[in-house]
C-alpha positions as a LaTeX table, in Angstrom:
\begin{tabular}{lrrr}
\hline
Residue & $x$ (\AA) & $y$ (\AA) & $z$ (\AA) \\
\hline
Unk1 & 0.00 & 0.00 & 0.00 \\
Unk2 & 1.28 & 3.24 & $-0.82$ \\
Unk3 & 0.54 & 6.54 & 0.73 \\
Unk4 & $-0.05$ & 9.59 & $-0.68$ \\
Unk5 & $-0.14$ & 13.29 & 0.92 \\
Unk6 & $-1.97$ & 15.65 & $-1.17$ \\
Unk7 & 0.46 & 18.88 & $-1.31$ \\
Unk8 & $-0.81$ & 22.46 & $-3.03$ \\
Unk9 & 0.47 & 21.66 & $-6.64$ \\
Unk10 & $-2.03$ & 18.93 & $-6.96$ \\
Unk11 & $-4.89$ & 20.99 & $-6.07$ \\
Unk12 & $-7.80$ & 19.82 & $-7.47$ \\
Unk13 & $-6.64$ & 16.98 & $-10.12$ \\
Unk14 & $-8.72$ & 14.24 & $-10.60$ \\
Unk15 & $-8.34$ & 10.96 & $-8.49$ \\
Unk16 & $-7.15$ & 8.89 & $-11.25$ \\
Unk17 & $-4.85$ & 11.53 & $-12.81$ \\
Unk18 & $-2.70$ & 11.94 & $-9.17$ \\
Unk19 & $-3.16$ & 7.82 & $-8.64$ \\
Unk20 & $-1.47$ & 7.08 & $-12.57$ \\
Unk21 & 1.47 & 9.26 & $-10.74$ \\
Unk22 & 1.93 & 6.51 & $-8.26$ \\
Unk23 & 5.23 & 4.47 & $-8.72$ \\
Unk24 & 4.47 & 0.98 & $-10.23$ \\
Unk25 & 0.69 & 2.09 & $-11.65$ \\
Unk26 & 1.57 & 3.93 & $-15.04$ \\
Unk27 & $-1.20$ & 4.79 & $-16.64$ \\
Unk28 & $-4.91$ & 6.13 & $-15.53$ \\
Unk29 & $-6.39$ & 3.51 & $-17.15$ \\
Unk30 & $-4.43$ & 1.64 & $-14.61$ \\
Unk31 & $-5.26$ & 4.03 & $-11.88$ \\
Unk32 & $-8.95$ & 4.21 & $-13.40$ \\
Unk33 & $-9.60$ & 0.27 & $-12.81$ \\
Unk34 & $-7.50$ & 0.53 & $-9.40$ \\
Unk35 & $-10.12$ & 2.91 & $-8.25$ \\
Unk36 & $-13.38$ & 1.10 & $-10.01$ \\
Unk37 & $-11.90$ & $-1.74$ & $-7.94$ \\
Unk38 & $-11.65$ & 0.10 & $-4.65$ \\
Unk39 & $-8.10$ & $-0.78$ & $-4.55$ \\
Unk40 & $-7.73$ & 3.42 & $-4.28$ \\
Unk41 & $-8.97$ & 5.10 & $-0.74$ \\
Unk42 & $-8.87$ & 8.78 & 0.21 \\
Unk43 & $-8.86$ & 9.47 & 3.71 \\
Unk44 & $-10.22$ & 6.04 & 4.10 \\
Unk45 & $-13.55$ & 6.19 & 1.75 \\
Unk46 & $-13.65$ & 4.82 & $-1.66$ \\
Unk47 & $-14.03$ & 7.84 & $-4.43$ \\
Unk48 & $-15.05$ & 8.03 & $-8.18$ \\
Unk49 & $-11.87$ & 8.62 & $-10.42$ \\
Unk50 & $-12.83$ & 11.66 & $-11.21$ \\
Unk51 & $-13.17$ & 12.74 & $-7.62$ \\
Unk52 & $-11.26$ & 16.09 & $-7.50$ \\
Unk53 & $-8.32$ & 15.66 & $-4.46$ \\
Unk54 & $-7.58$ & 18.68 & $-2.04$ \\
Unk55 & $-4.18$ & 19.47 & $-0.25$ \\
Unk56 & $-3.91$ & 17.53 & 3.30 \\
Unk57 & $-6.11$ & 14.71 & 2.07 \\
Unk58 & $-4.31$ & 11.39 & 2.21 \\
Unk59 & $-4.70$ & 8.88 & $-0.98$ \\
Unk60 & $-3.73$ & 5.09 & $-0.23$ \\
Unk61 & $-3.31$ & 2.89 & $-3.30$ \\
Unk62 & $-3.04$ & $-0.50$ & $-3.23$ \\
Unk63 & $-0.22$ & $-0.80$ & $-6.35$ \\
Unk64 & $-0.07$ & $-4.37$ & $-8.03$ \\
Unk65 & 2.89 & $-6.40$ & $-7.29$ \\
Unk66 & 5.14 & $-5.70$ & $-10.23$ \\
Unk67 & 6.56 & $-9.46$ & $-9.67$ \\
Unk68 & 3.55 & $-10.65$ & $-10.78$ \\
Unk69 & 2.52 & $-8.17$ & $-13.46$ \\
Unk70 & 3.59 & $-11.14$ & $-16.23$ \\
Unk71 & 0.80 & $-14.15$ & $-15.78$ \\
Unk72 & 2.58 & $-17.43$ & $-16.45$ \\
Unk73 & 0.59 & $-19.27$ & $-19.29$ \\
Unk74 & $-1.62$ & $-21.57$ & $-17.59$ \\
Unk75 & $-2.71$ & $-24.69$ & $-19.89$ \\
Unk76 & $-5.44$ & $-26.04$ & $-17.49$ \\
Unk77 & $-7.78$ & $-23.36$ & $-17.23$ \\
Unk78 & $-10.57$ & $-24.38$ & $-18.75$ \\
Unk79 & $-12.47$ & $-22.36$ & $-21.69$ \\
Unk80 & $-13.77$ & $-22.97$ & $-25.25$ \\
Unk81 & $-13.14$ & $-20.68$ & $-28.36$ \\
Unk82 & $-15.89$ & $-20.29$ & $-30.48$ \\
Unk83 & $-14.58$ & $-17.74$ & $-32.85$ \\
Unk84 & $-11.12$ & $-16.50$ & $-33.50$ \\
Unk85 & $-8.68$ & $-14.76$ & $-36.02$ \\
Unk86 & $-5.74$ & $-12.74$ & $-35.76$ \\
Unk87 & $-7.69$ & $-10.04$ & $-34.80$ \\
Unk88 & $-9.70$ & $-10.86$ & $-31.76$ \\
Unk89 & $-11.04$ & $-14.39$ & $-29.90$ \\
Unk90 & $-14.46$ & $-14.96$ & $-28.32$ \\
Unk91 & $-13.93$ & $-17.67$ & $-25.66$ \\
Unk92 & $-17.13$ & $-19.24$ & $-23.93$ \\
Unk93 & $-15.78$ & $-18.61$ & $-19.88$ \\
Unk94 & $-16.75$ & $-21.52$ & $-17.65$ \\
Unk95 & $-18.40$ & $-20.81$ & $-13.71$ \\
Unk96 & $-15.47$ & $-20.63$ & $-11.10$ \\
Unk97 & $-12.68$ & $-19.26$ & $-13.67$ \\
Unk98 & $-11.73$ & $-15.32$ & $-12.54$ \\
Unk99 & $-11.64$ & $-12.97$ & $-15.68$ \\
Unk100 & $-8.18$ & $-11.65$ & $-14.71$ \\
Unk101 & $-5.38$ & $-11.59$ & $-11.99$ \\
Unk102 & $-6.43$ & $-9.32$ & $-8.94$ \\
Unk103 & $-5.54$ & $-9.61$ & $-5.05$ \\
Unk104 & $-7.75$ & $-12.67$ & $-4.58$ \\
Unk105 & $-7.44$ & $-14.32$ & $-7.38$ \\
Unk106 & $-3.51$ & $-14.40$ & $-8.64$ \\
Unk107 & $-3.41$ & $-17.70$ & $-10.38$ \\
Unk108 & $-5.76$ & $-19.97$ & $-12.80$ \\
Unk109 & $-7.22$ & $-16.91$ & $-14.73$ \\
Unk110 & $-8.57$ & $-16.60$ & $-17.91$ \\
Unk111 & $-6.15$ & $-14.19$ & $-18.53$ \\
Unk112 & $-3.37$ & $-17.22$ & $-17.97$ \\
Unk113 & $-5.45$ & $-19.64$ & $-19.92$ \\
Unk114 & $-5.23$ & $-17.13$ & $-22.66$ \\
Unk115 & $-1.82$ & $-16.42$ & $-23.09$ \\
Unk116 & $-0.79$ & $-19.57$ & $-25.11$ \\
Unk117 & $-3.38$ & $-17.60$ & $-27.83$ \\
Unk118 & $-1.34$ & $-14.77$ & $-28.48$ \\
Unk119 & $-4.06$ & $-11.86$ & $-26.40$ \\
Unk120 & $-2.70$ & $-8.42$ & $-26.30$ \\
Unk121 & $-3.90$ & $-4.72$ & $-26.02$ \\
Unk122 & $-4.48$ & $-2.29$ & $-23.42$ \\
Unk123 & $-2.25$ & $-0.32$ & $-20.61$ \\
Unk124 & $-2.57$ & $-2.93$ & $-17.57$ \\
Unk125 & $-0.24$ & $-6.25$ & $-18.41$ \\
Unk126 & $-2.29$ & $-7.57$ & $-15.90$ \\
Unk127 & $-5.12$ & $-8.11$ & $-18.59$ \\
Unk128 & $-3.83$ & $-8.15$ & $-22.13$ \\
Unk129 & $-6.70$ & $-8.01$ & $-24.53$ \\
Unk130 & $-9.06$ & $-8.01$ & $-21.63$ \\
Unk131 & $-11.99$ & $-5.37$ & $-22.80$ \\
Unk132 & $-15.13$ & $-6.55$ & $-20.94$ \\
Unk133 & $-15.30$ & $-8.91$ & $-18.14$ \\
Unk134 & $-17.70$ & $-11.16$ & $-16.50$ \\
Unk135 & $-17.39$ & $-12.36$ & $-12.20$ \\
Unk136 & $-16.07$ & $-15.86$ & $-11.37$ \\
Unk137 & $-19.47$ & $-17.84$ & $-11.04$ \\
Unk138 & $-20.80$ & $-16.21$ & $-13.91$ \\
Unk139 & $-20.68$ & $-18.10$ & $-17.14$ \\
Unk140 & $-20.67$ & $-17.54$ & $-21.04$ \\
Unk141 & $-19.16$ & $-15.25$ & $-23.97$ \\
Unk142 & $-16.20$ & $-12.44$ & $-23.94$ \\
Unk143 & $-14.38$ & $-10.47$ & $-27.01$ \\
Unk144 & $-10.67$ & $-10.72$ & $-26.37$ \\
Unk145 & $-8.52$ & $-8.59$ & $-28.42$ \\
Unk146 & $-5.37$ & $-10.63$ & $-30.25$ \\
Unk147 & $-3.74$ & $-6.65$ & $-31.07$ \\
Unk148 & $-3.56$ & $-3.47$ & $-29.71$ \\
Unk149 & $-5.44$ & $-2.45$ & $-32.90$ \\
Unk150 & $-8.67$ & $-4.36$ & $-32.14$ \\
Unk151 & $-8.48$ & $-3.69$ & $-28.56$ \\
Unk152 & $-8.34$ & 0.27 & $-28.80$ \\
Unk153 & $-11.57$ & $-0.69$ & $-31.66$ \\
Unk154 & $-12.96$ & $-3.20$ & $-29.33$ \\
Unk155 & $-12.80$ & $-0.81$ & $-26.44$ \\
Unk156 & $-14.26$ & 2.54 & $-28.66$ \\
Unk157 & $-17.55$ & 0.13 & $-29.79$ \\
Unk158 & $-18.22$ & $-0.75$ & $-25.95$ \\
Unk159 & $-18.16$ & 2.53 & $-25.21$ \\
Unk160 & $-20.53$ & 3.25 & $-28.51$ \\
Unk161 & $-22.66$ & 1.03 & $-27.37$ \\
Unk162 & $-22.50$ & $-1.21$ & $-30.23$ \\
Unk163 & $-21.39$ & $-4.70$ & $-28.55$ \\
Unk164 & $-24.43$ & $-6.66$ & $-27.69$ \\
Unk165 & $-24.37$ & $-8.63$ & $-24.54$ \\
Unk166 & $-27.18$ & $-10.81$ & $-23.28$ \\
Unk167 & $-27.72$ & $-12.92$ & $-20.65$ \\
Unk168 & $-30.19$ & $-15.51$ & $-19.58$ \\
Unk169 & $-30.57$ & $-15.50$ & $-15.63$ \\
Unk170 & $-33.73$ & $-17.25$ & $-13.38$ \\
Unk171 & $-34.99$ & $-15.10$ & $-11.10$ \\
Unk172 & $-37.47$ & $-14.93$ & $-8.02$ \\
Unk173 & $-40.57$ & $-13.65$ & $-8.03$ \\
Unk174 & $-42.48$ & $-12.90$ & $-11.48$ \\
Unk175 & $-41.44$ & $-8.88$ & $-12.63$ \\
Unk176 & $-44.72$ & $-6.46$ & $-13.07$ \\
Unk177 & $-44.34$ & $-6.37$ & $-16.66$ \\
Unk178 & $-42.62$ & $-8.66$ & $-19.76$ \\
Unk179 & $-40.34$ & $-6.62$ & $-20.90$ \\
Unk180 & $-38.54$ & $-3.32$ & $-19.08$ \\
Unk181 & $-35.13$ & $-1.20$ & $-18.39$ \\
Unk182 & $-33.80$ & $-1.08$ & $-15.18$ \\
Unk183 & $-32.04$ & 2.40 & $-14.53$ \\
Unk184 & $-30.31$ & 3.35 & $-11.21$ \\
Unk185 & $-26.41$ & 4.21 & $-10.81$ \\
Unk186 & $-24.18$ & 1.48 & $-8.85$ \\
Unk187 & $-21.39$ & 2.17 & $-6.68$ \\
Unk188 & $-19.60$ & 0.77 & $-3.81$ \\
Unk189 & $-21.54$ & $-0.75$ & $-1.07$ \\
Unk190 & $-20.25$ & 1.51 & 2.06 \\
Unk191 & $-20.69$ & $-1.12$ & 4.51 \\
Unk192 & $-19.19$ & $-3.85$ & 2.59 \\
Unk193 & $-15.96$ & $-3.55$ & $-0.32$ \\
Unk194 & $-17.22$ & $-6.80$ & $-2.20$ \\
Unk195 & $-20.57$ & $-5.78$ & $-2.44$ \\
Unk196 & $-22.24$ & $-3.26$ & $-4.73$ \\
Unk197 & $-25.21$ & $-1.27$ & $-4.30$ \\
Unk198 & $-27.47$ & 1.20 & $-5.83$ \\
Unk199 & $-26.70$ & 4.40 & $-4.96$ \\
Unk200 & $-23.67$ & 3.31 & $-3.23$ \\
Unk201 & $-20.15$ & 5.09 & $-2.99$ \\
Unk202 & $-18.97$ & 7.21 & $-6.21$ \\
Unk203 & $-22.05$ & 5.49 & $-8.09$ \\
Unk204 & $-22.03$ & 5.40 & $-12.28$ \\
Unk205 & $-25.12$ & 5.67 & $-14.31$ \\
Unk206 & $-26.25$ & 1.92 & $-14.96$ \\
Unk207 & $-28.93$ & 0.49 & $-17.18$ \\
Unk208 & $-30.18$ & $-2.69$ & $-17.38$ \\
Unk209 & $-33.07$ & $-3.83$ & $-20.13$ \\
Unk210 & $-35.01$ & $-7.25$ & $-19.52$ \\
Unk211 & $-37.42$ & $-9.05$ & $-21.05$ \\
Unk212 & $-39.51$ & $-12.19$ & $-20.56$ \\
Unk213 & $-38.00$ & $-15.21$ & $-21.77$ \\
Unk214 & $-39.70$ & $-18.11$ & $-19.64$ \\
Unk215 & $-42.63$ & $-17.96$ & $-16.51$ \\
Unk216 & $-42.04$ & $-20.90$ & $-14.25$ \\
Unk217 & $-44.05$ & $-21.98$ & $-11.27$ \\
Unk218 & $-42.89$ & $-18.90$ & $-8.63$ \\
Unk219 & $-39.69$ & $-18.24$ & $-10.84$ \\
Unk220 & $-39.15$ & $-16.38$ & $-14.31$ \\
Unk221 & $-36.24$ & $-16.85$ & $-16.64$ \\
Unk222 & $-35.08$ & $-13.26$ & $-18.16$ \\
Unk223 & $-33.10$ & $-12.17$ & $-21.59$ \\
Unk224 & $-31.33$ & $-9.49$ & $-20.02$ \\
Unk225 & $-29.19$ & $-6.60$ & $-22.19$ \\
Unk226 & $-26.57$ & $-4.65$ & $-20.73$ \\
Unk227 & $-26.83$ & $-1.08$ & $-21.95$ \\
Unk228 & $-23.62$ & 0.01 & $-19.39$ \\
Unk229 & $-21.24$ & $-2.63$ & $-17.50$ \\
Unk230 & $-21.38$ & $-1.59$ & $-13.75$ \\
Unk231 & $-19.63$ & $-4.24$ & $-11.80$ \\
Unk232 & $-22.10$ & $-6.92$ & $-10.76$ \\
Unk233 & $-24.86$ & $-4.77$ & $-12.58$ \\
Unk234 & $-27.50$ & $-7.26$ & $-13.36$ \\
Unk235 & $-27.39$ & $-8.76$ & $-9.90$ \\
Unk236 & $-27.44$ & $-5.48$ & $-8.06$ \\
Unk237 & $-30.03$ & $-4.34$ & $-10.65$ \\
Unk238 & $-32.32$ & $-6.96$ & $-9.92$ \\
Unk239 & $-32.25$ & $-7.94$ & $-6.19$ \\
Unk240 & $-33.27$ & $-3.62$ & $-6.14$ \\
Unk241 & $-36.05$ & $-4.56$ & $-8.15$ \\
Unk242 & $-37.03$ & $-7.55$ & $-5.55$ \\
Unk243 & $-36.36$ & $-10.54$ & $-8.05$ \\
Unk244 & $-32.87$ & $-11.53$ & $-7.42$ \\
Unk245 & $-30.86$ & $-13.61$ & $-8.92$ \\
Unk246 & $-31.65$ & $-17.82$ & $-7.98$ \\
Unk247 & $-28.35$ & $-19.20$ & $-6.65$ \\
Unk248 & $-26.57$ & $-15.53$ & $-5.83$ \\
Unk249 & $-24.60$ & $-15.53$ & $-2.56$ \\
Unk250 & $-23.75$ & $-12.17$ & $-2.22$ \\
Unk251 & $-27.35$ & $-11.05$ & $-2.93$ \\
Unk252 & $-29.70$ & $-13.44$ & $-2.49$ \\
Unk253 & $-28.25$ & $-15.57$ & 0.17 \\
Unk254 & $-31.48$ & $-17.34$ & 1.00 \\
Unk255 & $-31.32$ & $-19.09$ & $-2.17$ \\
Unk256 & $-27.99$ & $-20.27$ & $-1.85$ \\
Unk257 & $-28.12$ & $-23.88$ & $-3.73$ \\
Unk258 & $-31.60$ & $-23.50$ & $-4.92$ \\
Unk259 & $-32.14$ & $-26.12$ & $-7.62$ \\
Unk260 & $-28.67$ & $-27.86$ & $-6.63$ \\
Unk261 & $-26.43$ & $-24.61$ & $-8.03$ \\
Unk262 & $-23.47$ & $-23.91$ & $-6.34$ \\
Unk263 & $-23.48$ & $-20.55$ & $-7.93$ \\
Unk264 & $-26.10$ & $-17.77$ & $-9.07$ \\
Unk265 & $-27.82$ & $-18.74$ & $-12.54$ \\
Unk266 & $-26.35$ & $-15.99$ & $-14.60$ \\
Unk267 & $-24.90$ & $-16.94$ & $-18.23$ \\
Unk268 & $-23.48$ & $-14.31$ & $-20.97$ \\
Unk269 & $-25.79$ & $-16.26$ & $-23.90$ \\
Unk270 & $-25.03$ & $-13.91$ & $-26.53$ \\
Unk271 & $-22.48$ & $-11.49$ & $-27.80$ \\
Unk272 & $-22.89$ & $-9.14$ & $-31.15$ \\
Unk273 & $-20.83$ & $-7.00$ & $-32.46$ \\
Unk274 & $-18.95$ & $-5.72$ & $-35.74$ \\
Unk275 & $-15.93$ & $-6.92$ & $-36.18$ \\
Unk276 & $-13.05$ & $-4.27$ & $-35.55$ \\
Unk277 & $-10.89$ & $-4.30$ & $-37.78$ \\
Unk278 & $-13.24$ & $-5.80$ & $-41.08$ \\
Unk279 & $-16.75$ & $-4.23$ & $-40.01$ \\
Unk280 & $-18.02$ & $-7.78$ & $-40.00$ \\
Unk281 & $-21.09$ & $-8.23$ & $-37.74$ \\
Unk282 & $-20.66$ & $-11.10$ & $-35.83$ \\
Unk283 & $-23.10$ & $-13.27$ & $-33.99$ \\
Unk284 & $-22.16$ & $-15.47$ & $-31.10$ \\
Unk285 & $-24.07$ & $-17.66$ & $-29.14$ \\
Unk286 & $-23.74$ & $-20.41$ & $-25.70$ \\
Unk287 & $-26.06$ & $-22.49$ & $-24.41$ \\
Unk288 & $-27.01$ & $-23.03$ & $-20.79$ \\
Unk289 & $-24.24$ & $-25.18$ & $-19.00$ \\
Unk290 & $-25.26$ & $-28.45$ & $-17.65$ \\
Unk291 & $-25.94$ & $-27.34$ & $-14.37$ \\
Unk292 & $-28.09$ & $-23.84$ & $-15.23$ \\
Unk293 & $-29.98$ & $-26.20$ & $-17.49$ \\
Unk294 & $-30.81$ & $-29.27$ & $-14.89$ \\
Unk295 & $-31.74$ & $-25.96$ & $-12.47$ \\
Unk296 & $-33.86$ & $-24.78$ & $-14.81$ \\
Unk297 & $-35.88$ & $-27.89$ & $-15.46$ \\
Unk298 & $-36.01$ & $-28.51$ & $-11.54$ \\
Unk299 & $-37.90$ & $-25.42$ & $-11.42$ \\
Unk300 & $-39.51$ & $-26.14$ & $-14.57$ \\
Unk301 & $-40.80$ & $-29.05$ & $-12.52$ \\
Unk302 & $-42.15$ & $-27.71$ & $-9.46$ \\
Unk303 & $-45.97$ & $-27.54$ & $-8.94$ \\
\hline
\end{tabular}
């Protein structure tokens, strides 16, 4: 942890400018996804990056450990490619596998799994060709770049807009309505660092859309389309909404192994985009894994 006295020079610079400063970060898009992950504190609270600092604050980073900023390729990680050329890969991510390296999670990444493909692009070597990202016990589709061209491309169509990502997910409860859009920013939880929460510490605009894709007895399986990517967004979105996710630990914790999951039934289903480099629109598509699909048809079954 480094520690960081805000003098008179610095006067008013935005959080992630003054944390890329920091010895061993580099970059704000470094210091930008130090902060989003509340690896950044100033005078002990969790801020937005663009949080403006003012002299005789104190600014603690948490600074990766530059020993480890090179993953080791890691043949065992499980993951399937369903697309690829030398441009970008979309990889189908299995439940329990960890997007990238972070303090919990330093080893048996998709991020190590993918370096024996030749990933690259973007500022943190932490998560070459990383654009999007999806939590550990969610499953299903992500765009990896293969270049720093189609990851700069990659990275200016997510913020566009223009990569689709939908999900499948059962939920409790039937919602009011078949088809709707969730809106309400997400930040930090203040009373717990893993957790997120709706109005909650330096919260970002967030937008959710969902739609009816299957009524079961006391249980409905949504389409859901991610118009921002909030960390833990859907889940957040919907426990606010009082239909949380089946299977979700962190925010449904009564339904912990509902339907014999070990995890919350959330799976990336679908990914569209144009290509970026050839303008190609591509289509992508995953099924439900074996064990969202034996849930499904134990709720299916209920009476």
């Amino acid at each position: 942890m480094i520690r960081v006295e805000v003098d008179a020079p610095h006067a008013g610079a935005r959080l992630d400018r003054l944390v890329a400063g920091v010895e061993g970060v580099g970059s704000r898009t470094v210091a930008a996804r130090l902060v989003e992950e509340g690896r950044v504190l100033v005078d002990g609270e969790a801020r937005h990056r663009a949080f403006r600092v003012l002299p005789g604050m104190t600014v603690e980073v948490d600074v990766p450990d530059p020993a480890r900023a090179l993953p080791e390729p890691d043949a065992s990680v499980p993951f399937a490619i369903l697309y690829q050329d030398e441009h970008v890969l979309v990889v189908d991510k299995p439940a329990g596998v960890v997007t990238h390296p972070s303090p919990g999670s330093r080893d048996g990444t998709l991020v190590h799994g993918l370096l024996a493909q030749q990933v690259a692009g973007g500022d943190d070597p932490l998560r070459p060709g990383i654009v999007h990202r999806l939590d550990r016990d969610t499953s299903g589709l992500l765009v990896v770049a293969r270049t720093d061209e189609a990851h700069r491309a990659l990275g200016r169509l997510l913020r566009r807009r223009a990569i689709e990502r939908e999900y499948l997910s059962l939920v409790h409860g039937r919602p009011p309505a078949r088809a709707g859009r969730i809106e309400a920013p997400i930040g930090r939880d203040p009373g717990h660092r893993t957790r997120m929460a709706v109005d909650g510490v330096s919260a970002r605009p967030a937008v959710t859309h969902f739609e009816l894709e299957e009524a079961v007895p006391g249980f409905t399986l949504l389409r859901l389309r991610l118009e921002t990517g909030r960390t833990h967004q859907i889940r957040v979105h919907l426990e606010a909404i009082g239909h949380p996710v089946v299977g979700d630990r962190v925010y449904a914790p009564e339904s912990a192994e509902r339907f014999g999951l070990h995890r919350q039934f959330l799976h990336a289903a679908r990914l569209a985009f144009p290509h970026p480099v050839t303008g190609e629109q591509l289509e992508l598509e995953s099924p439900l894994p074996d064990d969202l699909a034996a849930a499904l048809e134990l709720a299916r079954a209920r009476r």
